[in-house]
C-alpha positions in Angstrom: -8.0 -65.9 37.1 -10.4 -68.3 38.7 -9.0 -67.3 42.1 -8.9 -63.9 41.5 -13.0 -63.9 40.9 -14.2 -66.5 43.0 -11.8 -67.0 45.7 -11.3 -70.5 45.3 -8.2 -71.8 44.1 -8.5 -75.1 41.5 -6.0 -77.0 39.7 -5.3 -77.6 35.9 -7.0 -80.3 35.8 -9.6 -80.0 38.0 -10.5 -76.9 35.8 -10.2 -79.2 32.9 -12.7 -82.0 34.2 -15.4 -79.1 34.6 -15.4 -77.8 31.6 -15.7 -81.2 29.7 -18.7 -81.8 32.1 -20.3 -78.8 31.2 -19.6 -79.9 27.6 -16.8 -77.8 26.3 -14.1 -79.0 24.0 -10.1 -78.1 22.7 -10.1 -77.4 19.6 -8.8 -75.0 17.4 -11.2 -72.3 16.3 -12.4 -71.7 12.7 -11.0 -68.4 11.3 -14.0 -66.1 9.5 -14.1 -63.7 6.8 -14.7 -60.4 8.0 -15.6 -57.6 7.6 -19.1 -58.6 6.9 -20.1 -57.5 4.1 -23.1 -54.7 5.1 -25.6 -55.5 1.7 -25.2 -59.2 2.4 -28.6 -59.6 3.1 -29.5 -57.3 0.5 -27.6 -59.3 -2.1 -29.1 -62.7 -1.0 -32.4 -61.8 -1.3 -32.0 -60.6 -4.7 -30.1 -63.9 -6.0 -33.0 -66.0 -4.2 -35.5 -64.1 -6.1 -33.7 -64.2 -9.4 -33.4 -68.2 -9.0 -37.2 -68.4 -8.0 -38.2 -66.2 -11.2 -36.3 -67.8 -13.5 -38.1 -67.5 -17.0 -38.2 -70.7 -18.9 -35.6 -69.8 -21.4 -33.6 -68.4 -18.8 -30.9 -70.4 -16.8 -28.7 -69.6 -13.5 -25.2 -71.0 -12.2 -22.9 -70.7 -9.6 -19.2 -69.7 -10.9 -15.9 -70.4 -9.8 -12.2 -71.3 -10.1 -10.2 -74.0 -8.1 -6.1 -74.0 -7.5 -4.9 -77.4 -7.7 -1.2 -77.6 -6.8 1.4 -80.3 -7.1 2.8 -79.6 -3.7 0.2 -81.7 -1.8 -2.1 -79.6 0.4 -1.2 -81.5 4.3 -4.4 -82.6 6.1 -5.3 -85.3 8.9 -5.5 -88.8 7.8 -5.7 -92.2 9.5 -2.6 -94.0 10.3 -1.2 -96.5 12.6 -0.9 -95.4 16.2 2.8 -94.9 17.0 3.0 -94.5 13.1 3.4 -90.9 11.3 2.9 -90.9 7.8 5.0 -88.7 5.3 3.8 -86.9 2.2 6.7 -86.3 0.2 6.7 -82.6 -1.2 8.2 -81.9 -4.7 9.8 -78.6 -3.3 9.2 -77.0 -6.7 5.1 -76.2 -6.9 3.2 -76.4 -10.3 -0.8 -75.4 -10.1 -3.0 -75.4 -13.1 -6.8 -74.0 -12.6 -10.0 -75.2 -13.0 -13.4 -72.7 -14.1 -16.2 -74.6 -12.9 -19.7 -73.7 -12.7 -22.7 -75.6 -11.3 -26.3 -75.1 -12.3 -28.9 -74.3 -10.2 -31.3 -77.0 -9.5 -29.6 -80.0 -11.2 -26.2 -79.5 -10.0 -24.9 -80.4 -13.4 -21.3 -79.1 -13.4 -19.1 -77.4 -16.8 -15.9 -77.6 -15.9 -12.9 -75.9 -18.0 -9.5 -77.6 -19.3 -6.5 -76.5 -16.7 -4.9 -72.7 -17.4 -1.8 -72.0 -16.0 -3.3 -68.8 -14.6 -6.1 -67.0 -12.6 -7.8 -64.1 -14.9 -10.1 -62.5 -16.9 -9.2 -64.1 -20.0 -9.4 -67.5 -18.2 -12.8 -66.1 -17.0 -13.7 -64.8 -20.6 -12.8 -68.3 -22.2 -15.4 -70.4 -19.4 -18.3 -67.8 -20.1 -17.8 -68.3 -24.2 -17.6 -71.6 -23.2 -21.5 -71.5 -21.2 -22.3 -70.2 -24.1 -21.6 -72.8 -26.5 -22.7 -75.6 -24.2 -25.9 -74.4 -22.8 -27.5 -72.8 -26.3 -31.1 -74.3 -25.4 -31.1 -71.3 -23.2 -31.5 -67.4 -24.2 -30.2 -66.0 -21.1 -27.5 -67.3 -19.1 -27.2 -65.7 -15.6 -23.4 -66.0 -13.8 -23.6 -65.7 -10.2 -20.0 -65.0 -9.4 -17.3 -64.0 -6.6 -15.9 -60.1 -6.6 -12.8 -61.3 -8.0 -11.4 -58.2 -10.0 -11.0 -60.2 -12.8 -14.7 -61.4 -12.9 -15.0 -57.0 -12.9 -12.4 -56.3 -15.3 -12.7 -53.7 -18.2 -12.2 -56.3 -20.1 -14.9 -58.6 -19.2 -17.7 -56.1 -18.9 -16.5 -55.2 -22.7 -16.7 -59.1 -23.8 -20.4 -59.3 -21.8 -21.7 -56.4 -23.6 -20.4 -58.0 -26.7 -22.8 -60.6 -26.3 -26.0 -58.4 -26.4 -27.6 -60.1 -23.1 -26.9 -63.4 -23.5 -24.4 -63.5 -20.2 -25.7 -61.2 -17.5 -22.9 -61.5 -13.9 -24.2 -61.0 -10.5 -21.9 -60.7 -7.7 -22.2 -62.5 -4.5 -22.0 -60.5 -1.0 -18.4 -59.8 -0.2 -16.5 -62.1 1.7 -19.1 -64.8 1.9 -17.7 -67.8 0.3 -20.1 -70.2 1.8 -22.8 -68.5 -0.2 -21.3 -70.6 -3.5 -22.5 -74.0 -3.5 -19.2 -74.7 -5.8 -17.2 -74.5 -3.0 -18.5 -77.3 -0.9 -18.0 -79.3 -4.5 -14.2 -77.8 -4.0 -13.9 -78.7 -0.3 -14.8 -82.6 -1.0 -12.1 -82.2 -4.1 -9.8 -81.4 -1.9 -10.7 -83.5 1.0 -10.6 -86.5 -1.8 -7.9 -85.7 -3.8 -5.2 -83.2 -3.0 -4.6 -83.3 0.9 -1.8 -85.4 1.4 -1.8 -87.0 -2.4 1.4 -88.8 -4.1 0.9 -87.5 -7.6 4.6 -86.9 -9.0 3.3 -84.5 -12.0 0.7 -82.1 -12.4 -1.0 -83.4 -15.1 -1.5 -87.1 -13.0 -3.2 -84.7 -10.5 -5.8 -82.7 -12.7 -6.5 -85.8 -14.6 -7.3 -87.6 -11.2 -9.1 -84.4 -10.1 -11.1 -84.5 -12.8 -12.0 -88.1 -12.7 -13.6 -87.1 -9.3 -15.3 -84.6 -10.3 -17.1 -87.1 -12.8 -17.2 -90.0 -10.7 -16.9 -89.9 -7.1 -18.4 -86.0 -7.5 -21.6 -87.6 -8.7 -23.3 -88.0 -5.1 -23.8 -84.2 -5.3 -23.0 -83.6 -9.0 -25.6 -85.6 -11.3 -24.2 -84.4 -14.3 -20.8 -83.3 -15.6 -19.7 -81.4 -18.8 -15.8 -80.4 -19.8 -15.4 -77.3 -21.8 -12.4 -76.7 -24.1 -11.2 -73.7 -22.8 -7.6 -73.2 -23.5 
């Protein structure tokens, strides 16, 4: 290709050596969400100025729900050179999940018991569970993925149950990096599940949560566990 356009004819390496110098690197690239999501902007703005109008009875989080899975999650690690470490794999998976949400400002995290499952009623359980641990405030605002079961008939029919006291806002499309709880997930994962050892599920949450109190606390100043089922 270089030949073809320039006429000069170069090497592997040679080709290599240049573009080091002019400061490229190998690497894999990182794969993207798209499409983008065209009321992105849109929706930011409006979150920003909900969080920045706030009323003083009022109160705003960030929402979500992390997999945890026995079959370990394989990431780089240190190791002996000449030496390849080996995760052994149950072969049979088990994942519980975790609702977690973070509030804005503090960081103070309320974090659910483990469900076996991924849903509304999972959903439904965390919000009655905001509910019952942040009563100091009227309003509780959700900010929220566009899961469908964060849409669900049967959520919108719990919220309006609750005459205002939950009120869901929805994130831009495809923008996970717009939820602060998923850099808490990212270190989870980074600290506990890549490459663990746990031989049972429950070893694992337990240890996850432990994290999430402890070693979580750098980012996380606070931490409260819910009793949702």
């Amino acid at each position: 290709m270089i030949r073809q356009k320039v006429g000069l004819q170069l090497g592997r390496e040679s080709v290599r050596l240049i573009l080091v110098e002019l400061g490229l690197v190998w690497r894999r690239p990182r794969p993207t969400i798209r499409p983008f999501d065209p009321e992105h902007d849109a929706k930011m703005r409006e979150i920003q100025r909900l969080r920045a109008t706030l009323p003083p009875d009022h109160v705003a989080v960030y929402q979500d729900e992390v997999q945890i899975d026995l079959n370990p999650k394989i990431g780089s690690q240190w190791m002996l050179r000449g030496f390849q470490a080996e995760v052994v794999t149950p072969g049979d998976n088990v994942r519980r999940h975790l609702a977690v949400s973070m509030l804005t400002g503090s960081g103070r995290l309320i974090v659910s018991q483990p469900t076996k499952r991924r849903n509304s009623e999972q959903f439904i359980a965390h919000l009655a569970e905001l509910c019952r641990r942040l009563r100091r405030w009227k309003v509780i605002h959700v900010i929220c993925d566009n899961a469908i079961f964060h849409k669900s008939r049967a959520v919108r029919a719990w919220v309006a149950r609750q005459g205002g006291r939950i009120v869901l806002h929805y994130l831009p499309t495809r923008a996970p990096e717009e939820n602060p709880v998923e850099r808490v997930f990212w270190r989870l994962h980074e600290a506990i599940t890549r490459n663990h050892s746990f031989l049972t599920i429950e070893e694992l949450v337990d240890a996850s949560m432990t994290w999430m109190e402890e070693e979580g606390a750098a980012s996380v100043p606070r931490i409260d566990y819910s009793m949702a089922a």
